[in-house]
C-alpha positions in Angstrom: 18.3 -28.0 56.8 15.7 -29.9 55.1 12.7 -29.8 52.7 10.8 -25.9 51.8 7.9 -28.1 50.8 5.2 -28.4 53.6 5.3 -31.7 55.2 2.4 -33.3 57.9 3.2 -35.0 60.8 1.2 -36.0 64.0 3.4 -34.1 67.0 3.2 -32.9 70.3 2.0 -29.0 70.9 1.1 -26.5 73.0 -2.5 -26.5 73.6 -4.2 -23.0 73.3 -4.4 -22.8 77.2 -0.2 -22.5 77.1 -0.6 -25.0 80.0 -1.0 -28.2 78.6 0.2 -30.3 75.1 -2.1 -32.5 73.0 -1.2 -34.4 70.6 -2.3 -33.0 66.4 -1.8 -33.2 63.1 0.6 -30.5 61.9 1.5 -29.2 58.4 4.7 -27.9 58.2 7.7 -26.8 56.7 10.9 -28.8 57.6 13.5 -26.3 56.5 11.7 -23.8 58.9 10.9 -26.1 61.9 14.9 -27.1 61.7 16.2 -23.5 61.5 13.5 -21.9 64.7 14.8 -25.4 66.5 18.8 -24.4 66.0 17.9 -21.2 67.8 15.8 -22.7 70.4 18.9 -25.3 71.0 21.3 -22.2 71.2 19.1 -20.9 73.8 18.1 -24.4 76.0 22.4 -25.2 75.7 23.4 -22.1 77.6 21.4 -23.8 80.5 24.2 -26.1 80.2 26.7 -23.7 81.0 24.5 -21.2 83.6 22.3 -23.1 85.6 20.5 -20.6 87.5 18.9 -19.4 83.8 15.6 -20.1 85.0 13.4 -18.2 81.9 13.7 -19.3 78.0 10.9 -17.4 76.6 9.3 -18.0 72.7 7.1 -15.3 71.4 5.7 -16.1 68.2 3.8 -13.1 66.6 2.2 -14.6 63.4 0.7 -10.7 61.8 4.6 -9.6 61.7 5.7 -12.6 60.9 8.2 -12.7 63.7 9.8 -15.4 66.4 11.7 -14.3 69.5 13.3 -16.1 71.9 14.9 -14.8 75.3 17.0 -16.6 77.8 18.8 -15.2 81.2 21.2 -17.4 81.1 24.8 -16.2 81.9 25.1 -14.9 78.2 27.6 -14.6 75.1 30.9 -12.6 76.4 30.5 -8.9 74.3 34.3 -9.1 73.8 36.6 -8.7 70.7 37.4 -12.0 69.7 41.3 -11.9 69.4 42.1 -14.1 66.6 38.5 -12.3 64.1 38.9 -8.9 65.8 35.4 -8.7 66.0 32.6 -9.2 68.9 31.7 -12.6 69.6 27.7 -12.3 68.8 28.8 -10.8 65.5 31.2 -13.9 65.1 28.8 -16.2 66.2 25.3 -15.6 64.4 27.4 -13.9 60.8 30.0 -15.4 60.0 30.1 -19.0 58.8 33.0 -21.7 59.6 33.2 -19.7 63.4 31.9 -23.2 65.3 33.7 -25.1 67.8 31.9 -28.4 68.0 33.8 -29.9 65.1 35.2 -33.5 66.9 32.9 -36.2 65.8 34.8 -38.4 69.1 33.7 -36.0 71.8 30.6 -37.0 73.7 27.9 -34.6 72.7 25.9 -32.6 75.9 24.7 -29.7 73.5 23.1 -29.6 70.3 24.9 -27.9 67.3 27.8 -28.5 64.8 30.1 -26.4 63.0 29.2 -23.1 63.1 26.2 -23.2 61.0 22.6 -23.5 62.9 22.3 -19.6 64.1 23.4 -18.7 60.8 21.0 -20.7 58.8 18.1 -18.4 60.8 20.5 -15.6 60.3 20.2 -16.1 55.7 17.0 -17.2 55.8 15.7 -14.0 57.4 14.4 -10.8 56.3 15.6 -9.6 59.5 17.5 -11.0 62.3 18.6 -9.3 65.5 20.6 -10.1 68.1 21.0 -8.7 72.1 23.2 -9.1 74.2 24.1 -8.6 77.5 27.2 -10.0 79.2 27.5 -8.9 83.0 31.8 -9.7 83.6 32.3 -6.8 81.1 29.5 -5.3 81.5 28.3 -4.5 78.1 25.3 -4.8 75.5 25.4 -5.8 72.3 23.0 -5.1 69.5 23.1 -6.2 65.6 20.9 -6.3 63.1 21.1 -7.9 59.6 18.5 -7.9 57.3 17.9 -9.4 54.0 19.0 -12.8 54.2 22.6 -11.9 55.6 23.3 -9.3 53.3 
């Protein structure tokens, strides 16, 4: 995950026109910088498997304290999973050891490994929600932990 300590580093970001990047010295924390990125990968590898998602949105509101990010990509299937007997969003972003990108042989095409990226966001949160839509069964989904997973 990394590091809780802040860390600089001279990176790429948005300039405050949201049009362009510049180039800047940051001060950061790693820990936090890896565990937004696992969520932004989640979101940027479901182009992978929908690609007419044309919109991954990142709203950042600094007063609450918050980070969103939208996609409208195909989406995770609101199902019961038949071997947990829960709903796969549940399954996926609570419940550790729920991966499937386990075989260090396979050539990679998405980020990710072992179950663990969404729910690093997920226990280092005060609150983290998840939405779903899936449109074969046509349902929504909605959780909401808060606490650090608790």
């Amino acid at each position: 995950m990394g590091s809780v300590e802040s860390a600089s580093s001279n990176v790429w970001v948005l300039a405050p026109d949201g049009k362009h990047f510049l180039q800047r010295d940051i001060t950061f924390a790693p820990a936090l910088f890896k565990i937004f990125d696992e969520i932004l990968v989640n979101a940027a590898d479901n182009y992978r498997k929908d690609p007419s998602m044309n919109t991954l949105d990142v709203t950042i509101d600094s007063e609450k304290g918050s980070i969103s990010v939208f996609n409208n990509g195909k989406g995770i299937p609101v199902v019961v999973h038949k071997d947990f007997g829960i709903y796969v969003p549940e399954l996926i972003f609570g419940h550790l050891l729920t991966g499937s990108n386990y075989n260090d042989n396979e050539k990679k095409v998405t980020g990710g490994r072992n179950g663990y990226g969404a729910k690093l966001a997920n226990i280092f949160s005060k609150k983290f929600v998840v939405e779903a839509a899936d449109c074969q069964s046509r349902k929504k989904f909605r959780m909401e932990w808060t606490n650090n997973m608790s």
